[in-house]
PDB file of N, CA, C, O and CB in Angstrom:
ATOM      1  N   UNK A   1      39.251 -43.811  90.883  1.00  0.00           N
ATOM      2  CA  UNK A   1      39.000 -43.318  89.547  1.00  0.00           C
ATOM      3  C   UNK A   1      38.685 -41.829  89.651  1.00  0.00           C
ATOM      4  O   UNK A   1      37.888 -41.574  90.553  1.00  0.00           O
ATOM      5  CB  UNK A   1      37.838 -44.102  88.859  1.00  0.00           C
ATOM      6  N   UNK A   2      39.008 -41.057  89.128  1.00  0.00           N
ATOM      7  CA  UNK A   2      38.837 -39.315  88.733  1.00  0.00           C
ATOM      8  C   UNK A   2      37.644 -38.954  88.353  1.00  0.00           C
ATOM      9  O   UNK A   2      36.729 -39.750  88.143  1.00  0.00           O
ATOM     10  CB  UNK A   2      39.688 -38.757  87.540  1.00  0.00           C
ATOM     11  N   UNK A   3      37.582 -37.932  88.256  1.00  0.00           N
ATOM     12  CA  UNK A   3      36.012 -37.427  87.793  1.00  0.00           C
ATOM     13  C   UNK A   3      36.515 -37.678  86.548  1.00  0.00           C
ATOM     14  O   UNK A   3      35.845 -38.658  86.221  1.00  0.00           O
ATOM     15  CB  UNK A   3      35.283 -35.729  88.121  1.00  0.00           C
ATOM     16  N   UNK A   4      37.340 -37.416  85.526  1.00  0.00           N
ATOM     17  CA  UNK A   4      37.684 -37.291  83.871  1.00  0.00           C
ATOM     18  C   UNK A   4      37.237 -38.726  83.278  1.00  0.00           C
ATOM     19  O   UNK A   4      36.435 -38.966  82.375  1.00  0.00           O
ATOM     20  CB  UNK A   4      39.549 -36.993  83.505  1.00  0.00           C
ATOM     21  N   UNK A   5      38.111 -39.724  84.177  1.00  0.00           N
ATOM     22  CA  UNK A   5      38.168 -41.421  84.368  1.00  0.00           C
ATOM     23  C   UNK A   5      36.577 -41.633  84.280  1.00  0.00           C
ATOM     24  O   UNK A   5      36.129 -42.033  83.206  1.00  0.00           O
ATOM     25  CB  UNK A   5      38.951 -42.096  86.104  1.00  0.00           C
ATOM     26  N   UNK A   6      35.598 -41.358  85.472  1.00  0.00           N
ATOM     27  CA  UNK A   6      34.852 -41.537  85.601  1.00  0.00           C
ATOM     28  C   UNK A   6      33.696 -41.468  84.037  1.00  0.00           C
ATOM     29  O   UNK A   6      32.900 -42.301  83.605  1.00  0.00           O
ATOM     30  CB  UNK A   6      34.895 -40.908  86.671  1.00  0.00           C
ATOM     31  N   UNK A   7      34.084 -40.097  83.541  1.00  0.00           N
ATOM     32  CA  UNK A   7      32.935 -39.548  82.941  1.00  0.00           C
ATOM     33  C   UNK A   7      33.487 -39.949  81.114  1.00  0.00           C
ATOM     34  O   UNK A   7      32.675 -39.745  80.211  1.00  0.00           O
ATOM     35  CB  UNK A   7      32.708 -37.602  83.496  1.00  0.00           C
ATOM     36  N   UNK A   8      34.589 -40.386  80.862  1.00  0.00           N
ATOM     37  CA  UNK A   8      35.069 -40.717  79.688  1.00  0.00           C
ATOM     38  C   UNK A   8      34.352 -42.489  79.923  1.00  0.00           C
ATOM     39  O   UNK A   8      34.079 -43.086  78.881  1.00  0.00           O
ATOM     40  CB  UNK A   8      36.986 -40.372  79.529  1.00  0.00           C
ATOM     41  N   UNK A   9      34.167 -43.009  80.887  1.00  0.00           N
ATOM     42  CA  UNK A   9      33.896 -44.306  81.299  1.00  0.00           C
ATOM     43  C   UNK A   9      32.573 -44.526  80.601  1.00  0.00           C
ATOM     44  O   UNK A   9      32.332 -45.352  79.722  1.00  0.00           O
ATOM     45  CB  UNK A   9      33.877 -44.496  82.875  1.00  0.00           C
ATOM     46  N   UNK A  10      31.436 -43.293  81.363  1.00  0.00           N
ATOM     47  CA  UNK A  10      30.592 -43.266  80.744  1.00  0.00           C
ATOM     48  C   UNK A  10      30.339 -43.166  79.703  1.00  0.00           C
ATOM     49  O   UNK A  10      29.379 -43.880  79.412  1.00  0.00           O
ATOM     50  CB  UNK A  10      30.230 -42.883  81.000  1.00  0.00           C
ATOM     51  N   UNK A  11      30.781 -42.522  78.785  1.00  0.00           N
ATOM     52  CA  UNK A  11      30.698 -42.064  77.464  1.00  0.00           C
ATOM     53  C   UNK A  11      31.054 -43.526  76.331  1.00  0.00           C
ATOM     54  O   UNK A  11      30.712 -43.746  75.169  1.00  0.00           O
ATOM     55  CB  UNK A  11      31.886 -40.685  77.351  1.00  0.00           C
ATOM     56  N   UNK A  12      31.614 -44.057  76.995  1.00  0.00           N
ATOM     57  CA  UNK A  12      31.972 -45.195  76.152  1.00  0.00           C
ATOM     58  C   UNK A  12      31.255 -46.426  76.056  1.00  0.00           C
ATOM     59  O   UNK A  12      31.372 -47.388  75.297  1.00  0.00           O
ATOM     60  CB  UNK A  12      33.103 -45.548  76.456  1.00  0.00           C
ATOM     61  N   UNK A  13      30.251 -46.090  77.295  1.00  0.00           N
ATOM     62  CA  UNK A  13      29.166 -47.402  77.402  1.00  0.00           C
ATOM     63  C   UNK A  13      28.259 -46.756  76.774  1.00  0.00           C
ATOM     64  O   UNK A  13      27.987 -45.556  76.754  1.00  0.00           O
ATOM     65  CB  UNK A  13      28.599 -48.042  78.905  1.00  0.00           C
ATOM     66  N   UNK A  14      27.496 -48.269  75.903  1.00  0.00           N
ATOM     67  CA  UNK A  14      26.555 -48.097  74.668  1.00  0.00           C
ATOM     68  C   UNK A  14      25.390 -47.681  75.717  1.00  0.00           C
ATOM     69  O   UNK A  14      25.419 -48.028  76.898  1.00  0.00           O
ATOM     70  CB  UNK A  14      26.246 -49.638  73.512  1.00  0.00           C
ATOM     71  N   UNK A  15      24.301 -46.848  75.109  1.00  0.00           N
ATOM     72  CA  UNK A  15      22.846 -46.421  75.926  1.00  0.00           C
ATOM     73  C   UNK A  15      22.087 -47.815  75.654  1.00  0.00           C
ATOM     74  O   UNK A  15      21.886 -48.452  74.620  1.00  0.00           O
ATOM     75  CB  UNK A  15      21.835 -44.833  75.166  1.00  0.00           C
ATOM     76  N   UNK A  16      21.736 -48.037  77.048  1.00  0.00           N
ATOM     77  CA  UNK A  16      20.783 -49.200  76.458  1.00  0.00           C
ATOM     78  C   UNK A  16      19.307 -48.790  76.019  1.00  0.00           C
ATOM     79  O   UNK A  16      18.677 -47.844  76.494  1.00  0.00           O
ATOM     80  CB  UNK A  16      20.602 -50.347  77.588  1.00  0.00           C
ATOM     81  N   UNK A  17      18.877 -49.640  75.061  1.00  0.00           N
ATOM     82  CA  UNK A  17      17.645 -48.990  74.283  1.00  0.00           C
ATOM     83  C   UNK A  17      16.697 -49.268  75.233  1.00  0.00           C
ATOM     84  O   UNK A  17      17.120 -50.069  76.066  1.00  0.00           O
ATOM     85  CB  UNK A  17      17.224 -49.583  72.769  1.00  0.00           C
ATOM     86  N   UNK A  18      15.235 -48.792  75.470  1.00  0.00           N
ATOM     87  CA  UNK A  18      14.346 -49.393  76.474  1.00  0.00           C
ATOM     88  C   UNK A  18      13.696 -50.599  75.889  1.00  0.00           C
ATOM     89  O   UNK A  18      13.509 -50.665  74.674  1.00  0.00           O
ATOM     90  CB  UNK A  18      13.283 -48.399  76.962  1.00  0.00           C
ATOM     91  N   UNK A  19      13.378 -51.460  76.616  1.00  0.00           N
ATOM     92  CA  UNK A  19      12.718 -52.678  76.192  1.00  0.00           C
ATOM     93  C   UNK A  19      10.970 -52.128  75.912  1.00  0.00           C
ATOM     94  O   UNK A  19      10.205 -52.555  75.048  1.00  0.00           O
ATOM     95  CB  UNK A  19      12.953 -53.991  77.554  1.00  0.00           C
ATOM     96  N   UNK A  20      10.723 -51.148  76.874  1.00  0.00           N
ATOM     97  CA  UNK A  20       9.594 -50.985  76.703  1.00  0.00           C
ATOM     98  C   UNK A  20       8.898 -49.218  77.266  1.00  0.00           C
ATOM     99  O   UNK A  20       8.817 -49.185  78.494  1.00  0.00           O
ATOM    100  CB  UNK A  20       9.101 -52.287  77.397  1.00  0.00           C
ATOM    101  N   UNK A  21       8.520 -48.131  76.708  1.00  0.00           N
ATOM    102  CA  UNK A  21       8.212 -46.980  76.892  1.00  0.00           C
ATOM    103  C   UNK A  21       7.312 -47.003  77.917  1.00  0.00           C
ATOM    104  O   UNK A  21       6.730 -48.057  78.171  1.00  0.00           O
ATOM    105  CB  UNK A  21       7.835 -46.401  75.835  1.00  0.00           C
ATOM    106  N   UNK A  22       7.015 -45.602  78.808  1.00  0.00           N
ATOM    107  CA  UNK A  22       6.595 -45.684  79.743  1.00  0.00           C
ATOM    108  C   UNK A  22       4.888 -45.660  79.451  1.00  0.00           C
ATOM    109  O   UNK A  22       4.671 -45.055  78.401  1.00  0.00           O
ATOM    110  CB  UNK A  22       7.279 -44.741  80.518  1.00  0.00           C
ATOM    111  N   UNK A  23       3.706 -46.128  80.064  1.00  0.00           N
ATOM    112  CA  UNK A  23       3.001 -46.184  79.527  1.00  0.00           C
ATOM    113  C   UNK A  23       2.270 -44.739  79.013  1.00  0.00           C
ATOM    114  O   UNK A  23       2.082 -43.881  79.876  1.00  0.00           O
ATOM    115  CB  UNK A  23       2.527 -47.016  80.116  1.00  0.00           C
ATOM    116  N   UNK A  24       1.847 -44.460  77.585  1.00  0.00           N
ATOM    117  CA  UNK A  24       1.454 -44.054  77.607  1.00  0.00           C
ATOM    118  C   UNK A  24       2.213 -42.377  77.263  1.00  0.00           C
ATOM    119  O   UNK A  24       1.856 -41.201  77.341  1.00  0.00           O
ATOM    120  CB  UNK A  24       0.924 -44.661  78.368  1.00  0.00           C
ATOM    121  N   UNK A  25       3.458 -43.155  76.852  1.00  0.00           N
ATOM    122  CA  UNK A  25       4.215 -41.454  76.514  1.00  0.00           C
ATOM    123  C   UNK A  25       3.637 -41.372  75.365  1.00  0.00           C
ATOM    124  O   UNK A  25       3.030 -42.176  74.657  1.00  0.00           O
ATOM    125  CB  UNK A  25       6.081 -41.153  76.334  1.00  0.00           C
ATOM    126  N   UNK A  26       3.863 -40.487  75.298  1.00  0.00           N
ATOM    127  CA  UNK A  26       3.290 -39.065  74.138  1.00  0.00           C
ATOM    128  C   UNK A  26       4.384 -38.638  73.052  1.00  0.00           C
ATOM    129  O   UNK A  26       4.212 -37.706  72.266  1.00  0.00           O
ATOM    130  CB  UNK A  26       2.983 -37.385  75.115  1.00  0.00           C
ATOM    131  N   UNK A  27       5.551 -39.448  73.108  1.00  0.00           N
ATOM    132  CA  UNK A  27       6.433 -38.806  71.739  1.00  0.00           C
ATOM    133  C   UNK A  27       5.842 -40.314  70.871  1.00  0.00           C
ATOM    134  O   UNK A  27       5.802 -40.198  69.646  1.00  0.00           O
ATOM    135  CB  UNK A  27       8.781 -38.543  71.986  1.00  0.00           C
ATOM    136  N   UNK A  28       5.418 -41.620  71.434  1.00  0.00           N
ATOM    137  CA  UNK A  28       5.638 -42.309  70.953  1.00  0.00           C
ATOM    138  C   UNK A  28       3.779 -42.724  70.244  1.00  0.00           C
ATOM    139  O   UNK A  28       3.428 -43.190  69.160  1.00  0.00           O
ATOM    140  CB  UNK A  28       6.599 -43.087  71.863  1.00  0.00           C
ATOM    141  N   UNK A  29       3.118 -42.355  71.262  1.00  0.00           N
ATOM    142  CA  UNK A  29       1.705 -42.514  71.052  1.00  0.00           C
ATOM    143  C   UNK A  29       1.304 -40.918  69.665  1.00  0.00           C
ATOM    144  O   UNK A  29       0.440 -41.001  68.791  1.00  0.00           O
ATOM    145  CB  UNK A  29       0.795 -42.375  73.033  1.00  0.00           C
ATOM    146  N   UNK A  30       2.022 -39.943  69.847  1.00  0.00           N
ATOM    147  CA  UNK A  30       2.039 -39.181  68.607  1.00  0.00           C
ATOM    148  C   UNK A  30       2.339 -39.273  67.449  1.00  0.00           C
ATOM    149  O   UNK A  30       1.655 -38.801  66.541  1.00  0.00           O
ATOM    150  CB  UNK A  30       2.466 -38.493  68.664  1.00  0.00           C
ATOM    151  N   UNK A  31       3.860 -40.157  67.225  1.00  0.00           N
ATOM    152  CA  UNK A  31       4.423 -40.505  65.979  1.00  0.00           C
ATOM    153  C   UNK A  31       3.196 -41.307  65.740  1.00  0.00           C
ATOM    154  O   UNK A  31       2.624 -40.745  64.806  1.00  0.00           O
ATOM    155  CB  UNK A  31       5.939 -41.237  65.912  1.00  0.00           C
ATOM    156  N   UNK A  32       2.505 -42.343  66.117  1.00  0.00           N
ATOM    157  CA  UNK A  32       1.500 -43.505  65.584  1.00  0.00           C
ATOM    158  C   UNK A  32       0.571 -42.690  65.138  1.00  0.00           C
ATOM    159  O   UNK A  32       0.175 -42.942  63.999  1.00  0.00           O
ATOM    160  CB  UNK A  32       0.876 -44.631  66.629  1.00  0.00           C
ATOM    161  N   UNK A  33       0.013 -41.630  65.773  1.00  0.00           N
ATOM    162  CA  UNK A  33      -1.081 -41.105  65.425  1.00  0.00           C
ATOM    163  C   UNK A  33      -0.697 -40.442  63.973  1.00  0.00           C
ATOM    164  O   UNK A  33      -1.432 -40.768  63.041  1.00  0.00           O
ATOM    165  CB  UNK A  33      -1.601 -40.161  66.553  1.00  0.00           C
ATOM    166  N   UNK A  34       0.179 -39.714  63.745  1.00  0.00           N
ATOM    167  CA  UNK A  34       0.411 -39.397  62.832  1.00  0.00           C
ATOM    168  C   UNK A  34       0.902 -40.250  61.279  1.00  0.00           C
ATOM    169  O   UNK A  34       0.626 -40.023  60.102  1.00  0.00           O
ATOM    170  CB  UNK A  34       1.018 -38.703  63.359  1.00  0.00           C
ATOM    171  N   UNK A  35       1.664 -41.200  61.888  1.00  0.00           N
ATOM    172  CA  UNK A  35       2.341 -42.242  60.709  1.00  0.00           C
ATOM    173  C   UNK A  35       0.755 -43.297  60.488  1.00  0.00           C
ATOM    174  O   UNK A  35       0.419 -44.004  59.538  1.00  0.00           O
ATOM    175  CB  UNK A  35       4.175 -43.441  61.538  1.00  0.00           C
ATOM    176  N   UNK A  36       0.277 -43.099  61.389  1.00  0.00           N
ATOM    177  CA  UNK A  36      -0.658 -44.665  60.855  1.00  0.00           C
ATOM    178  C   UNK A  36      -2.508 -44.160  60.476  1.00  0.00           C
ATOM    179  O   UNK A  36      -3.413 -44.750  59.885  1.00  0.00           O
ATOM    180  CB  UNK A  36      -0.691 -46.196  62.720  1.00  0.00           C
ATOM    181  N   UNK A  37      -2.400 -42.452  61.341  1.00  0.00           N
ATOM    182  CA  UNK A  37      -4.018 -42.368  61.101  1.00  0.00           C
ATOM    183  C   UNK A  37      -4.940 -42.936  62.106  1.00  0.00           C
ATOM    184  O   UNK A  37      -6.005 -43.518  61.900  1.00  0.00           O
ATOM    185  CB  UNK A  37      -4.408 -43.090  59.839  1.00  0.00           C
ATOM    186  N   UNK A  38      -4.532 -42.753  62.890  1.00  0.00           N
ATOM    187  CA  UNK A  38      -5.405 -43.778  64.109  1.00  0.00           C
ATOM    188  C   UNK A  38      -5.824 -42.843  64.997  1.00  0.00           C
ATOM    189  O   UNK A  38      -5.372 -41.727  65.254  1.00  0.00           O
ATOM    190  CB  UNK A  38      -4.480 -45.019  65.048  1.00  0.00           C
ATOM    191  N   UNK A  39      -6.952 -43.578  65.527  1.00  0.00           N
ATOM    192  CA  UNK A  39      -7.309 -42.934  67.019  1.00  0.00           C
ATOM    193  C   UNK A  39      -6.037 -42.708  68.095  1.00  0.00           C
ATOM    194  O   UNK A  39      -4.981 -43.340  68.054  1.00  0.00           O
ATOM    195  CB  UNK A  39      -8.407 -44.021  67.810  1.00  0.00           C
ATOM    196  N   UNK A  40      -6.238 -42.097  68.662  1.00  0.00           N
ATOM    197  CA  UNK A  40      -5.344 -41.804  69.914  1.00  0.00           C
ATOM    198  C   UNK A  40      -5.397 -43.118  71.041  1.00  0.00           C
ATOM    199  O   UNK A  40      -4.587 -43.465  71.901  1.00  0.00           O
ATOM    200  CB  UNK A  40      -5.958 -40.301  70.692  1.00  0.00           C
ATOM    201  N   UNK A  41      -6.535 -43.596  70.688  1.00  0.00           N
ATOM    202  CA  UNK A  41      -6.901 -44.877  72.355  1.00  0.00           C
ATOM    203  C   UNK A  41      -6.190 -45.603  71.578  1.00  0.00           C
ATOM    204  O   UNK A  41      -5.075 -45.761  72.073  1.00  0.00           O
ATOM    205  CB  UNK A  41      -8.778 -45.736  73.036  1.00  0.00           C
ATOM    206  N   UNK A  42      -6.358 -46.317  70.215  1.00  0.00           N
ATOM    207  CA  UNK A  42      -5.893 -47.097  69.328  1.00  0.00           C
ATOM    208  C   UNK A  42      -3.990 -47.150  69.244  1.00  0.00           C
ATOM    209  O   UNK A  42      -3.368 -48.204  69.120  1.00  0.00           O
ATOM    210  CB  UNK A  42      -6.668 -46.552  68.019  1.00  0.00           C
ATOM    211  N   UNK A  43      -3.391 -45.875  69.337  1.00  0.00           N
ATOM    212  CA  UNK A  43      -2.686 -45.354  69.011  1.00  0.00           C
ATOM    213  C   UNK A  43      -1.954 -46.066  70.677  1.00  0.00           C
ATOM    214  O   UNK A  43      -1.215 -47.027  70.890  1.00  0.00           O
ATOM    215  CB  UNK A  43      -3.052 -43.851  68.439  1.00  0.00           C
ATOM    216  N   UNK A  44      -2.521 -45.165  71.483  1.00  0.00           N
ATOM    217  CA  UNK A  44      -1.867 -45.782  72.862  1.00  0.00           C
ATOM    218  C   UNK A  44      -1.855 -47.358  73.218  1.00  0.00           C
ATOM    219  O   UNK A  44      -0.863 -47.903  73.701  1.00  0.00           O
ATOM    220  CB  UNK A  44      -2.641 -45.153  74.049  1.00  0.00           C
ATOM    221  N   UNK A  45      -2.940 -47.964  72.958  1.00  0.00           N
ATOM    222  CA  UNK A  45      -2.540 -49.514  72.945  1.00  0.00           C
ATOM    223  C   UNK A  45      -1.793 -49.972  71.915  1.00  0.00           C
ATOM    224  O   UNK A  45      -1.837 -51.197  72.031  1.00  0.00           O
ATOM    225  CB  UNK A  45      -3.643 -50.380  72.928  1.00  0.00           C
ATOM    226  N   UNK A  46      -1.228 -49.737  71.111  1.00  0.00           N
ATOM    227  CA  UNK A  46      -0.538 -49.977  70.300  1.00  0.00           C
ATOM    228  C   UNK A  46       0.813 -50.138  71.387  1.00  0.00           C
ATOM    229  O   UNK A  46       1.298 -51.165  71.862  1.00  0.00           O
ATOM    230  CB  UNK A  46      -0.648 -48.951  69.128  1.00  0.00           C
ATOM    231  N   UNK A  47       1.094 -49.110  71.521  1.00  0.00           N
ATOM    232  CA  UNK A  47       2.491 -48.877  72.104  1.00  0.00           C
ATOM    233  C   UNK A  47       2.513 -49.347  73.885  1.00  0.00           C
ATOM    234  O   UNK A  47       3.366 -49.264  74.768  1.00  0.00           O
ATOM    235  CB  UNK A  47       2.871 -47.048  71.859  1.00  0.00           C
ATOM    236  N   UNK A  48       1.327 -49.778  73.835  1.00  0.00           N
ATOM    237  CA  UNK A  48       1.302 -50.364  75.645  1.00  0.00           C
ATOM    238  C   UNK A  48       1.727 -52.047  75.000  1.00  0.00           C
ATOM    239  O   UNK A  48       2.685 -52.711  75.397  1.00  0.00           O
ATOM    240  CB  UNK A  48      -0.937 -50.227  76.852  1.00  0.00           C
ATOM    241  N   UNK A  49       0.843 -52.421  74.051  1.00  0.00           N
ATOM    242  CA  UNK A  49       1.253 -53.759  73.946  1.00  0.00           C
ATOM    243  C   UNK A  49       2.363 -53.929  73.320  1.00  0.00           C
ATOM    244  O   UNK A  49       2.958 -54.877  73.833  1.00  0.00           O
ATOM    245  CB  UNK A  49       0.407 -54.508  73.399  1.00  0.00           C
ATOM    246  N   UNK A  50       2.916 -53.495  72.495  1.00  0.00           N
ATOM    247  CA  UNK A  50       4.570 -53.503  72.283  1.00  0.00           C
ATOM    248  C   UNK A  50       5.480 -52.733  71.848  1.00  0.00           C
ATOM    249  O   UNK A  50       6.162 -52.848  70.830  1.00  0.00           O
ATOM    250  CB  UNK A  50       4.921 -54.231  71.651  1.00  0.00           C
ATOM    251  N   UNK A  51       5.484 -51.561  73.011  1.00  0.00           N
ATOM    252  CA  UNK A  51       6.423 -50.872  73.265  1.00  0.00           C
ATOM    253  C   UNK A  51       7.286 -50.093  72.293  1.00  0.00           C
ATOM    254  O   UNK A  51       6.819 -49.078  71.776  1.00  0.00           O
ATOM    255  CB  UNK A  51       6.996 -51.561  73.855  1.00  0.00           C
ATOM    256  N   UNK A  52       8.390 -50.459  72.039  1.00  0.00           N
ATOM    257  CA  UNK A  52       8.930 -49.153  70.647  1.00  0.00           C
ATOM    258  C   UNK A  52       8.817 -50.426  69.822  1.00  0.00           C
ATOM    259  O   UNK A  52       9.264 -50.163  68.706  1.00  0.00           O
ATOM    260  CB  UNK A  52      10.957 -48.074  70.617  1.00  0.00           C
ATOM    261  N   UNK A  53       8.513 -51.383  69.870  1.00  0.00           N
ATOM    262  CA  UNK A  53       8.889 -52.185  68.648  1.00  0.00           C
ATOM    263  C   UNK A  53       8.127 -51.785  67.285  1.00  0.00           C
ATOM    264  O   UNK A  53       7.009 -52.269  67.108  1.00  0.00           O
ATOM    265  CB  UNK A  53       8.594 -53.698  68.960  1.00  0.00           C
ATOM    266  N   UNK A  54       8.597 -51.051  66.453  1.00  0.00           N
ATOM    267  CA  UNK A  54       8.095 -50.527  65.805  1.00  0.00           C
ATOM    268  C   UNK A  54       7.444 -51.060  64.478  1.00  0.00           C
ATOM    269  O   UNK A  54       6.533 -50.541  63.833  1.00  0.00           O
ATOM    270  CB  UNK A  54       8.767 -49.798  65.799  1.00  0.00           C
ATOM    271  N   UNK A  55       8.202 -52.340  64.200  1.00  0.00           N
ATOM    272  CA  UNK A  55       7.664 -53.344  62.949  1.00  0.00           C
ATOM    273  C   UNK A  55       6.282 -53.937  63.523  1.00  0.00           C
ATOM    274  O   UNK A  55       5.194 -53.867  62.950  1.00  0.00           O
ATOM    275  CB  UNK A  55       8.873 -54.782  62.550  1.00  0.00           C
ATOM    276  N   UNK A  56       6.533 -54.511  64.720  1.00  0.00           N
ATOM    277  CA  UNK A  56       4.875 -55.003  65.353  1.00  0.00           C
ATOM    278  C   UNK A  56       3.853 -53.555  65.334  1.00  0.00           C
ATOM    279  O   UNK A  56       2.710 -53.518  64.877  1.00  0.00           O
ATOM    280  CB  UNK A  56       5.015 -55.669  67.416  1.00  0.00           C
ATOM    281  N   UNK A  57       4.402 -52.715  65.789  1.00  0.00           N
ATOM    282  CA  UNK A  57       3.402 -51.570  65.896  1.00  0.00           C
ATOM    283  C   UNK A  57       2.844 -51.399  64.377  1.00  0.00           C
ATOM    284  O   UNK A  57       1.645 -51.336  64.108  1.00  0.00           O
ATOM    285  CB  UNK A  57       4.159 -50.093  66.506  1.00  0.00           C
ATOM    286  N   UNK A  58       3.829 -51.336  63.490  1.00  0.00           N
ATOM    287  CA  UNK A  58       3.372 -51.075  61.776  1.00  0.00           C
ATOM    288  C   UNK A  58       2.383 -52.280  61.454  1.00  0.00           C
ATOM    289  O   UNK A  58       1.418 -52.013  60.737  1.00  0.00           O
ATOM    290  CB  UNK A  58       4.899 -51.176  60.506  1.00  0.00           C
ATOM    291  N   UNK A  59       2.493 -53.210  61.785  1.00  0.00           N
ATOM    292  CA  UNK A  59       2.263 -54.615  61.203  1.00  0.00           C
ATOM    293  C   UNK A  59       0.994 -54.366  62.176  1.00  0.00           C
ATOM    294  O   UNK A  59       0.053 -55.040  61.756  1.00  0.00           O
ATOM    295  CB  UNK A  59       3.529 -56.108  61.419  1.00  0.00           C
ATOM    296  N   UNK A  60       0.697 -53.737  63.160  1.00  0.00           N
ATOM    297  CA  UNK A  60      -0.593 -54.336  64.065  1.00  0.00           C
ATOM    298  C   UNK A  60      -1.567 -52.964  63.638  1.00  0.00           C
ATOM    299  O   UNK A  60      -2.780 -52.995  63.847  1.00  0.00           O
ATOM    300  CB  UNK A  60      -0.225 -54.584  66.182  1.00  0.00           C
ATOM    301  N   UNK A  61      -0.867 -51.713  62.993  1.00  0.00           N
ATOM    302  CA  UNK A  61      -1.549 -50.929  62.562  1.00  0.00           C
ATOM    303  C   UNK A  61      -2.466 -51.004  61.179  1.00  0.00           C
ATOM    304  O   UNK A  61      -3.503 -50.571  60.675  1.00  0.00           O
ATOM    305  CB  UNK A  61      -0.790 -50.124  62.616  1.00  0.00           C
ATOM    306  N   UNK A  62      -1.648 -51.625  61.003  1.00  0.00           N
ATOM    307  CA  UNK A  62      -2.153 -51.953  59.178  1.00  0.00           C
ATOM    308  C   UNK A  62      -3.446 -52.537  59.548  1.00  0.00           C
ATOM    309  O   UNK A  62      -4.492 -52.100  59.068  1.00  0.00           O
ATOM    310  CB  UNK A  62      -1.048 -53.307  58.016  1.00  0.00           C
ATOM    311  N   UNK A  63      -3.407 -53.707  60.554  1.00  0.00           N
ATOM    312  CA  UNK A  63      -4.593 -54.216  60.717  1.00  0.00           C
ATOM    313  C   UNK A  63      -5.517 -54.122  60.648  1.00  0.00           C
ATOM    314  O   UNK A  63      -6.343 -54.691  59.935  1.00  0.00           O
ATOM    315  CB  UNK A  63      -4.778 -54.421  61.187  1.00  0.00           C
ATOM    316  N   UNK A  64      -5.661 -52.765  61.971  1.00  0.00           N
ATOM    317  CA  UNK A  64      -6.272 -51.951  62.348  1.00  0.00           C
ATOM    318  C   UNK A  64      -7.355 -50.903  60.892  1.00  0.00           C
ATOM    319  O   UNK A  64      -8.545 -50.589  60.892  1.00  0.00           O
ATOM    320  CB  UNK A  64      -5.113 -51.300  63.209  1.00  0.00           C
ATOM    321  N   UNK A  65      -6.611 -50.730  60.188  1.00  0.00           N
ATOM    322  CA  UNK A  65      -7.207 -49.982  58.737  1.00  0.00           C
ATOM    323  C   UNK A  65      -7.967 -50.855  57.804  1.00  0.00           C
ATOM    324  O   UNK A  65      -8.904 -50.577  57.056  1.00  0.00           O
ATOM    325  CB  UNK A  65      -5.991 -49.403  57.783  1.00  0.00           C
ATOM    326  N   UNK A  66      -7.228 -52.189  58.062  1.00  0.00           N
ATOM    327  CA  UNK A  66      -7.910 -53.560  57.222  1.00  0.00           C
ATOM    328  C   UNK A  66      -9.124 -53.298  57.580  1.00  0.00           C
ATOM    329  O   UNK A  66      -9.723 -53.187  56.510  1.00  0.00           O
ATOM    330  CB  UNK A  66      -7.485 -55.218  57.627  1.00  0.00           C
ATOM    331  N   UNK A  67     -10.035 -53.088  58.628  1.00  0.00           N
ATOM    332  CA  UNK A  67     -11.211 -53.728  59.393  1.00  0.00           C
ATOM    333  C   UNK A  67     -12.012 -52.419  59.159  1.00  0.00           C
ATOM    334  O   UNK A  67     -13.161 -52.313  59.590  1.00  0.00           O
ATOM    335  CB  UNK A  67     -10.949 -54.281  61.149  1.00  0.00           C
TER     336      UNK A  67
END
């Protein structure tokens, strides 16, 4: 296969999404802080216990404001 072969190959395979962020990144522990109002510790377990899923994260934030 060619380098052209090769790299059109790539391009055509879908990115796989991550199942789960690394702990503790910061693009993802920021959006929360900002969209939901939360502490930062709050904010980071959020996204340690489930990852980009972002409906659980909304749904476990709300909670969080309930209390």
């Amino acid at each position: 296969m060619s380098k052209s072969d090769e790299s059109a190959a790539k391009a055509e395979r879908p990115k796989k999404a991550r199942s789960r962020p690394i702990k503790g990144e910061d693009a993802e522990v920021r959006h929360v802080i900002e969209k939901h109002d939360l502490s930062p510790a709050q904010a980071r377990e959020l996204v340690r216990r489930y990852g980009n899923d972002w409906r659980k994260i909304d749904e476990a934030a709300k909670s969080y404001k309930d209390h």
